[in-house]
C-alpha positions as CSV (number, residue, x, y, z in Angstrom):
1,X,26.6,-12.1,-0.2
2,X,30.3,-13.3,0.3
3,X,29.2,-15.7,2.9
4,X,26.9,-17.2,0.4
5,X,28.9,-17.0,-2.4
6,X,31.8,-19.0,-0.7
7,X,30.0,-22.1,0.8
8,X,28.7,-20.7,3.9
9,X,24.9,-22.2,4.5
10,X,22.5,-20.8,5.4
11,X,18.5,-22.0,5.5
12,X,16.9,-18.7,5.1
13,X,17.8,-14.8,3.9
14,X,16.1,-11.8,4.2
15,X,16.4,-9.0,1.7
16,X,15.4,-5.7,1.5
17,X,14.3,-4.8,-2.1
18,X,16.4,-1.4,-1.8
19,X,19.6,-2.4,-0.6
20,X,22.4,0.4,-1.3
21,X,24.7,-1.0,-4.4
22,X,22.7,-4.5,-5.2
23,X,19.0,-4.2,-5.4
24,X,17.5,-7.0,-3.4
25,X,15.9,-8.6,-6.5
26,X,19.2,-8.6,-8.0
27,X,20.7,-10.3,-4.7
28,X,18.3,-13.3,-5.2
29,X,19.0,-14.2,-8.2
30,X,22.9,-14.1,-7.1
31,X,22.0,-16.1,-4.1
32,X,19.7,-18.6,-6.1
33,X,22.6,-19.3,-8.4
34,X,25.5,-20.0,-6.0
35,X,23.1,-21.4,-3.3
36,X,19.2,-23.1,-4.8
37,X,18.1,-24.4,-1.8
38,X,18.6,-21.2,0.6
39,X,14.9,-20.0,0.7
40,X,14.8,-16.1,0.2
41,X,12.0,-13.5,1.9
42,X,11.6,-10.6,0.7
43,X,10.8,-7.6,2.7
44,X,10.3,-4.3,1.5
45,X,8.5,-0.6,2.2
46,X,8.1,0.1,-1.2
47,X,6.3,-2.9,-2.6
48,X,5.3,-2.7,-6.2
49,X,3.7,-5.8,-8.7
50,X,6.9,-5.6,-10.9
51,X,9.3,-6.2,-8.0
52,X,6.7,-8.6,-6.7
53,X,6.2,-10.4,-9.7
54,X,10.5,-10.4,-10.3
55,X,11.4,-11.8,-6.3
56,X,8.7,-14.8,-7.3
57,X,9.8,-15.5,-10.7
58,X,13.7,-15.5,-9.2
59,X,12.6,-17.9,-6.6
60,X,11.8,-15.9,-3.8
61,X,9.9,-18.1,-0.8
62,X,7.8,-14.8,0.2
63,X,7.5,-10.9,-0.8
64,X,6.6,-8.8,2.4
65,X,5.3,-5.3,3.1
66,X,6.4,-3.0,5.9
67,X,5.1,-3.1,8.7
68,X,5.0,-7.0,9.2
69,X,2.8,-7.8,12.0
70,X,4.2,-11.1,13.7
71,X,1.7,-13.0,15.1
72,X,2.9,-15.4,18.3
73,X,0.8,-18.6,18.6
């Protein structure tokens, strides 16, 4: 979050929706503001429509489940 904060770029994060101290939905919104054109995934284990529905409406690029299955081309 400092990194961000303090000019560092970045192209893309990845938060966990439960994150000890700052929830992750909290975290985008903090990273939105101080850097709009970082796109944001969200990845969680514990995926509900609220959380969902916040991460999109913040700006989130993508709301994940656990397991992800990566598919190679």
């Amino acid at each position: 979050m400092d990194a961000v904060k303090y000019g560092a770029a970045f192209d893309v994060v990845v938060l966990d929706v439960k994150m000890p101290g700052l929830d992750g939905v909290a975290a985008l919104g903090e990273i939105k503001k101080w850097a709009p054109d970082t796109e944001v995934i969200m990845l969680t284990g514990h995926a509900t429509l609220e959380s969902g529905t916040q991460a999109m409406r913040k700006g989130a690029y993508d709301y994940l489940m656990k397991p992800v299955t990566l598919k190679t081309w």
